[in-house]
CHARMM internal coordinates of N, CA and C (Angstrom, degrees):
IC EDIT
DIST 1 N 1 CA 1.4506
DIST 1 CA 1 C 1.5341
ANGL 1 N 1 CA 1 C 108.72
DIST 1 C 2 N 1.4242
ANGL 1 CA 1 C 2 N 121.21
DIHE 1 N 1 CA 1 C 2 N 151.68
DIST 2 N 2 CA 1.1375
ANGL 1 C 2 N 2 CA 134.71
DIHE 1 CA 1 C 2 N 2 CA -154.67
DIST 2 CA 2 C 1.5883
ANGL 2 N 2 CA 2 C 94.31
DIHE 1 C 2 N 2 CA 2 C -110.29
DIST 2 C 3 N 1.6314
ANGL 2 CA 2 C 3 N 90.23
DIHE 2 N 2 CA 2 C 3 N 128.70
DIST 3 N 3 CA 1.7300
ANGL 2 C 3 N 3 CA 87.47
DIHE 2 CA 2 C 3 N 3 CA 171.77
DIST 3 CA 3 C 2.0552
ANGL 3 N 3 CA 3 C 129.03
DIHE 2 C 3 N 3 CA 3 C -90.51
DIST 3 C 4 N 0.8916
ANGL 3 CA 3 C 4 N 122.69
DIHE 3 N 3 CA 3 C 4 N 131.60
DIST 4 N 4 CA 1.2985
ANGL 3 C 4 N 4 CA 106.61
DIHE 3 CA 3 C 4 N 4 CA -169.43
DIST 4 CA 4 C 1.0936
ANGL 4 N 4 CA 4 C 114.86
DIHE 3 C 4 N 4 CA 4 C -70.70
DIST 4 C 5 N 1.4728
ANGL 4 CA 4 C 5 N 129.57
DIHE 4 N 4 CA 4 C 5 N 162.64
DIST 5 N 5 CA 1.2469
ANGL 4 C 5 N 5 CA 117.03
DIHE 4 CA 4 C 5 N 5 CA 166.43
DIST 5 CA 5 C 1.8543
ANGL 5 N 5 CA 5 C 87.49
DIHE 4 C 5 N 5 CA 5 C -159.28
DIST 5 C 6 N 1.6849
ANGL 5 CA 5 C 6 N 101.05
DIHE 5 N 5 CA 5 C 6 N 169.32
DIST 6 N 6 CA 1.0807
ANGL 5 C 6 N 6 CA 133.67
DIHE 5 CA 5 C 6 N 6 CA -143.65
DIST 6 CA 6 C 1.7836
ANGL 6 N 6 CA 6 C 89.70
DIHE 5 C 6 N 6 CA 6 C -107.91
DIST 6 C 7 N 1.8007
ANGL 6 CA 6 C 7 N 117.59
DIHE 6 N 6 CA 6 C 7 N 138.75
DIST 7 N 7 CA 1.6702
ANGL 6 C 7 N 7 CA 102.79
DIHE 6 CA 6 C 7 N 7 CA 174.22
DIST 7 CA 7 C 1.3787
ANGL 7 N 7 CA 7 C 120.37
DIHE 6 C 7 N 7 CA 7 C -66.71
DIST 7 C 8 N 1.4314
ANGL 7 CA 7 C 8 N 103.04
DIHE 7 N 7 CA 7 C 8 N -28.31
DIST 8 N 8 CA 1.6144
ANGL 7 C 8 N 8 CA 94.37
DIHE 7 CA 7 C 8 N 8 CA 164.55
DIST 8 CA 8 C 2.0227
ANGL 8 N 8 CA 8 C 130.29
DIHE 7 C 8 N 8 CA 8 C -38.90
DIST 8 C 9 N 1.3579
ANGL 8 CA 8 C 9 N 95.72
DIHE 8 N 8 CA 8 C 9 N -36.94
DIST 9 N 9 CA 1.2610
ANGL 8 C 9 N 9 CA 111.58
DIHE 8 CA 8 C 9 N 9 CA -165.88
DIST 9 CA 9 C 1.5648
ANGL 9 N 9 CA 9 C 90.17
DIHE 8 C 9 N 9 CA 9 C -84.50
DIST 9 C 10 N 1.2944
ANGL 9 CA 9 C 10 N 121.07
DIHE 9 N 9 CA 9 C 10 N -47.99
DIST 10 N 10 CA 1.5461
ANGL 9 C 10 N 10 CA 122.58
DIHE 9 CA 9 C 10 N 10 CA 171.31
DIST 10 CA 10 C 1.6828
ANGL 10 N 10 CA 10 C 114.69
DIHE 9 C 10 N 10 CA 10 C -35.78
DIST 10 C 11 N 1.3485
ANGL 10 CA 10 C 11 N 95.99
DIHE 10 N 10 CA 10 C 11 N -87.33
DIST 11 N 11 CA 1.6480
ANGL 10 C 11 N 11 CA 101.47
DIHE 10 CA 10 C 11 N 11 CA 169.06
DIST 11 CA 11 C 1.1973
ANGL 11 N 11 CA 11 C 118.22
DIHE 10 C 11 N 11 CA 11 C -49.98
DIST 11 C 12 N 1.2391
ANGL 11 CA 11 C 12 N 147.69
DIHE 11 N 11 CA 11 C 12 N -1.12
DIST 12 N 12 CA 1.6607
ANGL 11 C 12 N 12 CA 135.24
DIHE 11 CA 11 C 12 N 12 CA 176.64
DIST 12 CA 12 C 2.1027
ANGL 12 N 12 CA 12 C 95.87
DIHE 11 C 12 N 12 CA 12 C -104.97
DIST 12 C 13 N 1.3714
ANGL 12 CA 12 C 13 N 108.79
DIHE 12 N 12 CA 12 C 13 N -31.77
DIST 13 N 13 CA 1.5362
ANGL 12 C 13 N 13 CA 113.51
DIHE 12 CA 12 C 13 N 13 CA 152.43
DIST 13 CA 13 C 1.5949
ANGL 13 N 13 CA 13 C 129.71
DIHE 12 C 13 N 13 CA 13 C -44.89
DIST 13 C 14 N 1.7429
ANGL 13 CA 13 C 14 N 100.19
DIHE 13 N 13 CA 13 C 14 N -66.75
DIST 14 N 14 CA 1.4858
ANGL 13 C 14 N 14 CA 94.21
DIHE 13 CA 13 C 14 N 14 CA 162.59
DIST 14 CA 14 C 1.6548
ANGL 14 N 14 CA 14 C 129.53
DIHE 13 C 14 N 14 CA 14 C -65.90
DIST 14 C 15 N 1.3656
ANGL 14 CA 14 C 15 N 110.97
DIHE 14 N 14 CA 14 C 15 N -5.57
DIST 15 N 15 CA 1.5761
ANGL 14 C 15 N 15 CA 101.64
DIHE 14 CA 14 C 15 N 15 CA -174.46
DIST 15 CA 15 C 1.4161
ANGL 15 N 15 CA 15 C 104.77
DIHE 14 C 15 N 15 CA 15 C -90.20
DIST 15 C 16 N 1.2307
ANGL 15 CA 15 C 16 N 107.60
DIHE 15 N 15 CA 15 C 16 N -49.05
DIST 16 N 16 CA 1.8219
ANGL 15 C 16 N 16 CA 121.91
DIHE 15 CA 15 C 16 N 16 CA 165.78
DIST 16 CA 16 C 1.5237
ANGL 16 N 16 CA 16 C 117.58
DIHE 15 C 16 N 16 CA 16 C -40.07
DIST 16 C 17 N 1.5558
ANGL 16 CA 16 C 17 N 110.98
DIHE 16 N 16 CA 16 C 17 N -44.85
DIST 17 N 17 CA 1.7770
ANGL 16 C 17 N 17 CA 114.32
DIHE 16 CA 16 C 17 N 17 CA 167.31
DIST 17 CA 17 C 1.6901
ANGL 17 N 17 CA 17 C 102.67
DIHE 16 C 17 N 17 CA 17 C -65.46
DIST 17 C 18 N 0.8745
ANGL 17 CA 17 C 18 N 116.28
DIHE 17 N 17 CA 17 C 18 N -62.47
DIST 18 N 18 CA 1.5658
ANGL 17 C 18 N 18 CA 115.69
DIHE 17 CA 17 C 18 N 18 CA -164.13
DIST 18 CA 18 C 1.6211
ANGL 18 N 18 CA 18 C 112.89
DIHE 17 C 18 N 18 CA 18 C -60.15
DIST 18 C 19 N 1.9068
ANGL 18 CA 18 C 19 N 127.74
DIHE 18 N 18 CA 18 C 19 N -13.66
DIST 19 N 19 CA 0.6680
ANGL 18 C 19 N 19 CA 106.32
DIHE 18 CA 18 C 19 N 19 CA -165.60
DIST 19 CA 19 C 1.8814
ANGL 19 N 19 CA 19 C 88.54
DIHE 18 C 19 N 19 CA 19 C -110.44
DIST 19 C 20 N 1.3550
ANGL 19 CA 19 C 20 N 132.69
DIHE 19 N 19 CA 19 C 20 N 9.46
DIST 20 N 20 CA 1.1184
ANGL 19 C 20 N 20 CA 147.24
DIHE 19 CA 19 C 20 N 20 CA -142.08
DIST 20 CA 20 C 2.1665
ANGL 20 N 20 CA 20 C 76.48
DIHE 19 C 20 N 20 CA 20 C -117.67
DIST 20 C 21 N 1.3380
ANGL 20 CA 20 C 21 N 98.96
DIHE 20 N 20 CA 20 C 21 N -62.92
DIST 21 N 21 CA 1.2914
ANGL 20 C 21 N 21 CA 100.90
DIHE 20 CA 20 C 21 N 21 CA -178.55
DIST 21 CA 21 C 1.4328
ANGL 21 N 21 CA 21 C 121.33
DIHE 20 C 21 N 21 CA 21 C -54.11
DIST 21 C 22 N 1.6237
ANGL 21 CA 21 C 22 N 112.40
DIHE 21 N 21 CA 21 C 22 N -25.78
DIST 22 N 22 CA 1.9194
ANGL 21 C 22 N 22 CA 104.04
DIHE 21 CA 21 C 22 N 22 CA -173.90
DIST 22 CA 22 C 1.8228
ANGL 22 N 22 CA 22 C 99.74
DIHE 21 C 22 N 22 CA 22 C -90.22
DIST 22 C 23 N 1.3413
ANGL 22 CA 22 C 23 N 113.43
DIHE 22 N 22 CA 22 C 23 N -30.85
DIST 23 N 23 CA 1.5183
ANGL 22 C 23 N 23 CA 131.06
DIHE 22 CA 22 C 23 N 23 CA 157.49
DIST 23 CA 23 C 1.3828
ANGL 23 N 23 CA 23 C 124.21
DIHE 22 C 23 N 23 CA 23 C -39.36
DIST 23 C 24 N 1.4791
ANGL 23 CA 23 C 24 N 108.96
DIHE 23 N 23 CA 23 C 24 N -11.61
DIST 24 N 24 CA 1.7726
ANGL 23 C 24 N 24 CA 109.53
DIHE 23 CA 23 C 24 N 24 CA -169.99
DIST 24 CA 24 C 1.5854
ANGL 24 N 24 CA 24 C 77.91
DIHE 23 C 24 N 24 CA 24 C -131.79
DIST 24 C 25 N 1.3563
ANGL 24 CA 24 C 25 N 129.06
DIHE 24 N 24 CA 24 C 25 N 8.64
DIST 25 N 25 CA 1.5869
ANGL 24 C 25 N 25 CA 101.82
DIHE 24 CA 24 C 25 N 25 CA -157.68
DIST 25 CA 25 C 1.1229
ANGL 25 N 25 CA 25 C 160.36
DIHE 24 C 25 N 25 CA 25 C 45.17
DIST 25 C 26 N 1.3436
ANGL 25 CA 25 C 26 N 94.76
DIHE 25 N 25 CA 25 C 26 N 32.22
DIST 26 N 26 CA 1.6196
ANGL 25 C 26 N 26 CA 121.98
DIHE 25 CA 25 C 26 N 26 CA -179.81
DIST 26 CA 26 C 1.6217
ANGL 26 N 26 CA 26 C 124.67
DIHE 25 C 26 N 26 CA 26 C -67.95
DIST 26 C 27 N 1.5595
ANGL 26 CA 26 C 27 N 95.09
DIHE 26 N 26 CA 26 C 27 N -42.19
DIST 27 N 27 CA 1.3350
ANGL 26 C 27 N 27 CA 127.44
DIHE 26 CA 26 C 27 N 27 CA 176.25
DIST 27 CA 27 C 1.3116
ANGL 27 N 27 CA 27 C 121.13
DIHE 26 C 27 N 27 CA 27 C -142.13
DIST 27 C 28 N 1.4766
ANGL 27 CA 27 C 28 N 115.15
DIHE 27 N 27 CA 27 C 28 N 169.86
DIST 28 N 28 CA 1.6187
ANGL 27 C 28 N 28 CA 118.02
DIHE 27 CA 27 C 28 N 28 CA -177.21
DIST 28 CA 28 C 1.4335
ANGL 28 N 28 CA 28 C 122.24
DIHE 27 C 28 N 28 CA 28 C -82.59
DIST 28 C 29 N 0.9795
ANGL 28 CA 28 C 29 N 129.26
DIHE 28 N 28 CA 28 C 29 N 143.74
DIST 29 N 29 CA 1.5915
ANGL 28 C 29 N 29 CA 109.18
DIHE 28 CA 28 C 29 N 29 CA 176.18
DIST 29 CA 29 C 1.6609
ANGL 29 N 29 CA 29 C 110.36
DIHE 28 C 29 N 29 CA 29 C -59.77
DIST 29 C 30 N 1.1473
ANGL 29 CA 29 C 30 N 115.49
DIHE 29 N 29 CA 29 C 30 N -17.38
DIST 30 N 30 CA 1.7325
ANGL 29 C 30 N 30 CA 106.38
DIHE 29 CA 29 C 30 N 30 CA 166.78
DIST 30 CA 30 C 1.5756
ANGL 30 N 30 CA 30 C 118.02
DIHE 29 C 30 N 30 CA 30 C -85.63
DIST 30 C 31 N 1.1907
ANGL 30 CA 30 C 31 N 122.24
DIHE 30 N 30 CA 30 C 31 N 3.50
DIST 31 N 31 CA 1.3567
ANGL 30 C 31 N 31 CA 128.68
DIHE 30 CA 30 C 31 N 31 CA 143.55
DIST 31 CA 31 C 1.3435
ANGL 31 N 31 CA 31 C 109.67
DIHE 30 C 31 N 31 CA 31 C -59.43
DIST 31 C 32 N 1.5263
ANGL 31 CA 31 C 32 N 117.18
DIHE 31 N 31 CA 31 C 32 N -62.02
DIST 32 N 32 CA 1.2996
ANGL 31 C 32 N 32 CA 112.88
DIHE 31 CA 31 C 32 N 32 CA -130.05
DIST 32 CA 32 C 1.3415
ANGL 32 N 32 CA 32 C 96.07
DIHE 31 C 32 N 32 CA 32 C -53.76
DIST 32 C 33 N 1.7675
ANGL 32 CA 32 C 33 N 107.07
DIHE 32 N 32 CA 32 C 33 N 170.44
DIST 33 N 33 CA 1.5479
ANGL 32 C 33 N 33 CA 118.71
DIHE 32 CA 32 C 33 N 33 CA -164.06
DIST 33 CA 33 C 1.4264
ANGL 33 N 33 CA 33 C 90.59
DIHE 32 C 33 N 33 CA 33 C -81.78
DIST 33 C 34 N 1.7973
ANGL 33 CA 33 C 34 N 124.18
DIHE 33 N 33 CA 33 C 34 N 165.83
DIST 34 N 34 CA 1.0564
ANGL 33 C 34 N 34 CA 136.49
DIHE 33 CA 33 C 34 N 34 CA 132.48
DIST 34 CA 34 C 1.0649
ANGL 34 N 34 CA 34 C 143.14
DIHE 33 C 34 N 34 CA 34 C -89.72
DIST 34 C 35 N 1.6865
ANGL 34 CA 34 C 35 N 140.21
DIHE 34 N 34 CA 34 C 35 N 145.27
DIST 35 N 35 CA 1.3213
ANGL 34 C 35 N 35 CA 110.32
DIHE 34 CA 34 C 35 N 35 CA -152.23
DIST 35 CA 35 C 1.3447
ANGL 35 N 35 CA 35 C 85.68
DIHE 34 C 35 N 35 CA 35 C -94.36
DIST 35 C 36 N 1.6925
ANGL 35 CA 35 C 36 N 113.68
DIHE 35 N 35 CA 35 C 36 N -167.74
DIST 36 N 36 CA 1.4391
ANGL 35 C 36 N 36 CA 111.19
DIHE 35 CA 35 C 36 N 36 CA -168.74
DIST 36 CA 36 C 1.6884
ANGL 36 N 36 CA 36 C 115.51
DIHE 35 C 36 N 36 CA 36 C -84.84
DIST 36 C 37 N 1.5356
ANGL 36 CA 36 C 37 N 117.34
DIHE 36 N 36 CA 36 C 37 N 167.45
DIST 37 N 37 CA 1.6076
ANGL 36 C 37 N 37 CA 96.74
DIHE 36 CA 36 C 37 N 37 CA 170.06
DIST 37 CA 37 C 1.5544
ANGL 37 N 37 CA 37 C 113.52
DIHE 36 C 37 N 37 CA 37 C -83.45
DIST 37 C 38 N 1.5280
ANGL 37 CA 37 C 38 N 99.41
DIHE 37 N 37 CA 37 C 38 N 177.59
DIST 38 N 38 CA 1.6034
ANGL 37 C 38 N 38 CA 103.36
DIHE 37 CA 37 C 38 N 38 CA -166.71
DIST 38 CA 38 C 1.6138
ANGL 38 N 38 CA 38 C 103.40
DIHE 37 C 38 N 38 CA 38 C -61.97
DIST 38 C 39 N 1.2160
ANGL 38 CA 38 C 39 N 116.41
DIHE 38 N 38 CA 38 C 39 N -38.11
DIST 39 N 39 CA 1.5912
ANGL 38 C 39 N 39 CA 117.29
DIHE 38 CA 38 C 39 N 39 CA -168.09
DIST 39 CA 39 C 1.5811
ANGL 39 N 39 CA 39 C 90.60
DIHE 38 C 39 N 39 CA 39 C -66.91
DIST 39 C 40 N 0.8316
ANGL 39 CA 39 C 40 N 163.66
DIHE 39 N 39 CA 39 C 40 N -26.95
DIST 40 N 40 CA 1.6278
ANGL 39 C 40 N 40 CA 154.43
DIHE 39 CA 39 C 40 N 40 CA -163.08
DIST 40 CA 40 C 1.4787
ANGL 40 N 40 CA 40 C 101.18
DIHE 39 C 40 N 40 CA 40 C -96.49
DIST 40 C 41 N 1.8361
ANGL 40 CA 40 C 41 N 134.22
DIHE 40 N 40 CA 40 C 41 N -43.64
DIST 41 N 41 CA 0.7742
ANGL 40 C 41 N 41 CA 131.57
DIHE 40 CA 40 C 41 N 41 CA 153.64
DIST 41 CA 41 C 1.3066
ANGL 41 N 41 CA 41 C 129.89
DIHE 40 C 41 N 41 CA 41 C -50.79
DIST 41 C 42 N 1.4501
ANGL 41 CA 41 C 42 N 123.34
DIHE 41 N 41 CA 41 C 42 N -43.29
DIST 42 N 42 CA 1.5540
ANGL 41 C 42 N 42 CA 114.31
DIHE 41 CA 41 C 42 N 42 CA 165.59
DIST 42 CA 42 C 1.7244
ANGL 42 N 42 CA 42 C 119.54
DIHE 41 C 42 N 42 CA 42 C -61.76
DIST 42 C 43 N 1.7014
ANGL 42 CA 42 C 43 N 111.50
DIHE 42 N 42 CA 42 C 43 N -48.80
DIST 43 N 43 CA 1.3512
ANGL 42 C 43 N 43 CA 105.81
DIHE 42 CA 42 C 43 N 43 CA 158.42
DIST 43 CA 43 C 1.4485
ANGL 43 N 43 CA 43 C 116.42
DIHE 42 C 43 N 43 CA 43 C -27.82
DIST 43 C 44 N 1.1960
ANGL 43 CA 43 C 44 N 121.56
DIHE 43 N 43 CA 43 C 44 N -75.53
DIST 44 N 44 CA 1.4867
ANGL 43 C 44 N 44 CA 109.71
DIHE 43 CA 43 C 44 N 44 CA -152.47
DIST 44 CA 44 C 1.5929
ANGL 44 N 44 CA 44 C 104.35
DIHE 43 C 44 N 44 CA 44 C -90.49
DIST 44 C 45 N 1.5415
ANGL 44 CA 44 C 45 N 122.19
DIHE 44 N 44 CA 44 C 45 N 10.58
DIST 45 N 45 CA 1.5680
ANGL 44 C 45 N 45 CA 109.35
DIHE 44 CA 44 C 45 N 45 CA 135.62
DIST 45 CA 45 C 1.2236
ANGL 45 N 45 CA 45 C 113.76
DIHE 44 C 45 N 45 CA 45 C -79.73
DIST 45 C 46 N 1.1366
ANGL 45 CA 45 C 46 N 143.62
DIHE 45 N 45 CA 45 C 46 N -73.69
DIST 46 N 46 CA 1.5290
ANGL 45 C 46 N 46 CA 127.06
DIHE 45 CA 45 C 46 N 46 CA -170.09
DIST 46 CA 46 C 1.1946
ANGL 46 N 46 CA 46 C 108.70
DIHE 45 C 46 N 46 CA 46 C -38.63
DIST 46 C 47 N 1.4509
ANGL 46 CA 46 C 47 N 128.96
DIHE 46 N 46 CA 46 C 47 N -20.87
DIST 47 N 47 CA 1.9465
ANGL 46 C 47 N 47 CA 105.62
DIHE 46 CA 46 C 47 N 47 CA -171.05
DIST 47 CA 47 C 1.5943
ANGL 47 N 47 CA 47 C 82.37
DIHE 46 C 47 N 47 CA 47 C -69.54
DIST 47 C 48 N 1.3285
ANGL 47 CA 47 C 48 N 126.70
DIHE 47 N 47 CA 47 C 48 N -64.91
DIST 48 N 48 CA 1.4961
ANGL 47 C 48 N 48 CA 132.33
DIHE 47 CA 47 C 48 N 48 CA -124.24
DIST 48 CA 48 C 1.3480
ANGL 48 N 48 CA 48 C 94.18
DIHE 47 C 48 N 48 CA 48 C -87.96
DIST 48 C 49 N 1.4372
ANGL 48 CA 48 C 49 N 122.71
DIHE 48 N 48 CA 48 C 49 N 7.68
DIST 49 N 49 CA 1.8149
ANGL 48 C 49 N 49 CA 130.15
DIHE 48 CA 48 C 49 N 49 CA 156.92
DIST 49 CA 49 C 1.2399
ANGL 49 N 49 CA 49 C 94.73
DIHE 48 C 49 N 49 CA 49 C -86.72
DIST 49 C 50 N 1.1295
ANGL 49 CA 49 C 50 N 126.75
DIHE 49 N 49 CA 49 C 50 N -42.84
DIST 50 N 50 CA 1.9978
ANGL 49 C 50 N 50 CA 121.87
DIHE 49 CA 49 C 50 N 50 CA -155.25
DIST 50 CA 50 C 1.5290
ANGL 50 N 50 CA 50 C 104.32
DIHE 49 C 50 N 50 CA 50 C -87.89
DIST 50 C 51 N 1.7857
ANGL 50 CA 50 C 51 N 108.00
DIHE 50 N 50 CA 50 C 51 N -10.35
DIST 51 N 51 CA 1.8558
ANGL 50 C 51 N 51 CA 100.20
DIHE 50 CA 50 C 51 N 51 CA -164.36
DIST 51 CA 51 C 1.7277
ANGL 51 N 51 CA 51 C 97.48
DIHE 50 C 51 N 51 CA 51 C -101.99
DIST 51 C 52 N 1.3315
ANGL 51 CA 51 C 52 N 116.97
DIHE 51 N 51 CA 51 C 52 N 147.23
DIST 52 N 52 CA 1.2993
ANGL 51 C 52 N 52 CA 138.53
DIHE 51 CA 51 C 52 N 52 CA 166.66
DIST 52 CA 52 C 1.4410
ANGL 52 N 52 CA 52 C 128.71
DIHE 51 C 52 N 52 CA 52 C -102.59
DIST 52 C 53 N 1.5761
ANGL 52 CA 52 C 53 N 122.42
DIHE 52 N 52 CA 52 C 53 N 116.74
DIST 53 N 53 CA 1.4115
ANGL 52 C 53 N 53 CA 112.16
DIHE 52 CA 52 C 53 N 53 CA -166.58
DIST 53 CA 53 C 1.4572
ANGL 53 N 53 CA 53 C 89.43
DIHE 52 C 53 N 53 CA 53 C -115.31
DIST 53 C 54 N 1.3531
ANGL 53 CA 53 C 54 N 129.01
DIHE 53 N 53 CA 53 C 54 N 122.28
DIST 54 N 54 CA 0.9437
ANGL 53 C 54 N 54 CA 135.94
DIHE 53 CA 53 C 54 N 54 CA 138.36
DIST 54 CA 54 C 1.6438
ANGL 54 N 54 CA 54 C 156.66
DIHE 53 C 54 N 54 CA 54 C -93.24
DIST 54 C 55 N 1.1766
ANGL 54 CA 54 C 55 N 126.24
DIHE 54 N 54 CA 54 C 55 N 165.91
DIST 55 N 55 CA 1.8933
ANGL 54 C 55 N 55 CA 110.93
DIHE 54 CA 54 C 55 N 55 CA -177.42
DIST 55 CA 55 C 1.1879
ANGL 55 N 55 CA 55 C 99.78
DIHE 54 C 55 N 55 CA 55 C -107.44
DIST 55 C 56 N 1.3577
ANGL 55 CA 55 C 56 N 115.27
DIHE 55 N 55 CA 55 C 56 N 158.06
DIST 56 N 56 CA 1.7715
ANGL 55 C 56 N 56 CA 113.31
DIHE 55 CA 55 C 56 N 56 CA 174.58
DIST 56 CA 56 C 1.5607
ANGL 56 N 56 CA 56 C 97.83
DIHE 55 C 56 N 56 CA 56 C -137.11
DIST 56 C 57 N 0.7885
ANGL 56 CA 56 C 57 N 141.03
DIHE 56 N 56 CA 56 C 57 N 124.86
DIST 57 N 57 CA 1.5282
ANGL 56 C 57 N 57 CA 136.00
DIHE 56 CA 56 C 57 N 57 CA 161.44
DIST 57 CA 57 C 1.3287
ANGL 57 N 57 CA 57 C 107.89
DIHE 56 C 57 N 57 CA 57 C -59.08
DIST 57 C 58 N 1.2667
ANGL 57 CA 57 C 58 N 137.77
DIHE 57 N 57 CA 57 C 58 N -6.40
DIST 58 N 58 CA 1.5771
ANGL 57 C 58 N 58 CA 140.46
DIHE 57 CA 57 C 58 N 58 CA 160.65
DIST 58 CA 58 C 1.3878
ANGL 58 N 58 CA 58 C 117.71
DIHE 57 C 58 N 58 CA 58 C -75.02
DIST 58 C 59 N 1.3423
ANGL 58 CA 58 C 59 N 119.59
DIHE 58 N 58 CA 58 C 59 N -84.90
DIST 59 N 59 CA 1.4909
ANGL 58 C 59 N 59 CA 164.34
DIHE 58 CA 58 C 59 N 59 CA 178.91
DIST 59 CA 59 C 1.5668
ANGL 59 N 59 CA 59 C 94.39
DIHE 58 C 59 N 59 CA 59 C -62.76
DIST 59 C 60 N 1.2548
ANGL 59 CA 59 C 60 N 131.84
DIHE 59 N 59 CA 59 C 60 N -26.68
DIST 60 N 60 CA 1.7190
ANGL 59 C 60 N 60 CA 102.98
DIHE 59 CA 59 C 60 N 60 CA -146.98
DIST 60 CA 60 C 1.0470
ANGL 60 N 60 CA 60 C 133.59
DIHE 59 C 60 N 60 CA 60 C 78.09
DIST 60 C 61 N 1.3645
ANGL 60 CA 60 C 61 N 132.97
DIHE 60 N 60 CA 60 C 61 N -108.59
DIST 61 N 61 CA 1.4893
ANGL 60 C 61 N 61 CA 149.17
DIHE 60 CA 60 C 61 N 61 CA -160.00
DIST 61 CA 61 C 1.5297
ANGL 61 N 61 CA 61 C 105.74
DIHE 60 C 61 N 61 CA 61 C -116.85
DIST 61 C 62 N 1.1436
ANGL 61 CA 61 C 62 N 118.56
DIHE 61 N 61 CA 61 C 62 N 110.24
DIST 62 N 62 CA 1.2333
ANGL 61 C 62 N 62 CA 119.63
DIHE 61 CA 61 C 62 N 62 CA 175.39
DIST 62 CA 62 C 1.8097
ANGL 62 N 62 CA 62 C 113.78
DIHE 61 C 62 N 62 CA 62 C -91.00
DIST 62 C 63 N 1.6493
ANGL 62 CA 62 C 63 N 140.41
DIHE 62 N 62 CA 62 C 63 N 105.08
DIST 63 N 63 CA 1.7127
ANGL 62 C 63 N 63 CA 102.89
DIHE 62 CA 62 C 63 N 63 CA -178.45
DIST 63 CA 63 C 1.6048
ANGL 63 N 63 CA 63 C 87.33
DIHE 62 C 63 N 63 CA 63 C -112.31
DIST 63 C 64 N 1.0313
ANGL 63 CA 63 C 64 N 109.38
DIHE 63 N 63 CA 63 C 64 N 164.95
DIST 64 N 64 CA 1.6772
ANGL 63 C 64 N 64 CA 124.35
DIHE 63 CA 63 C 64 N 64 CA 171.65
DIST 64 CA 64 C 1.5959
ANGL 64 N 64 CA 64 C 113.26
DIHE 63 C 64 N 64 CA 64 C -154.79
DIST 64 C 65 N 1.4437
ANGL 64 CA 64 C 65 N 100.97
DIHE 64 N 64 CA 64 C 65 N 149.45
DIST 65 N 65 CA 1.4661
ANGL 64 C 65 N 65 CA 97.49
DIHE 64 CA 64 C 65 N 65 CA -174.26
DIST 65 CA 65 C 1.9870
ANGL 65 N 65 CA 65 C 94.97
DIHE 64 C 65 N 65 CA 65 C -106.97
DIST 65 C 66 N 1.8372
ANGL 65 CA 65 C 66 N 107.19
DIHE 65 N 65 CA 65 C 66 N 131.37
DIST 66 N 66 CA 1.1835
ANGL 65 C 66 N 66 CA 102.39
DIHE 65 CA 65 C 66 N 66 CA -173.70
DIST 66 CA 66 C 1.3708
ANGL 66 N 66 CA 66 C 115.38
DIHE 65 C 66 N 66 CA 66 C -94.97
DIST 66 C 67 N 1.3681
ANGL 66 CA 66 C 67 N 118.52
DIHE 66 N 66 CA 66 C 67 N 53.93
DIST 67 N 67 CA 1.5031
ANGL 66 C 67 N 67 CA 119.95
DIHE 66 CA 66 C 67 N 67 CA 172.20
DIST 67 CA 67 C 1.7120
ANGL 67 N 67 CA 67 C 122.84
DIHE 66 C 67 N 67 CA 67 C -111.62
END
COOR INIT
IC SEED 1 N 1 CA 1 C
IC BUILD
């Protein structure tokens, strides 16, 4: 089973890898990744508040966006 997690927890993951990676010298610090800005992070919370996944014993998978 898959654990959930939150993008906050995502992006503080990728910043921690990327800075773990210029730290071992893997990459440059002008590689390293950036995490995303807040407006892209609020975007893709409101979608995944507004989207609906449903089951159908017909259809399968029902998704809909509830706006």
């Amino acid at each position: 089973m898959l654990k959930n997690i939150t993008l906050e927890e995502l992006a503080e993951f990728t910043q921690n890898e990327s800075q773990i990676l210029a730290e071992l010298g893997l990459c440059t610090k002008d590689e390293v990744i950036e995490t995303p800005s807040q407006h892209v992070v609020d975007n893709v919370l409101n979608y995944s508040k507004a989207l609906s996944i449903r089951k159908s014993n017909i259809v399968g998978t029902i998704e809909s966006v509830l706006n």
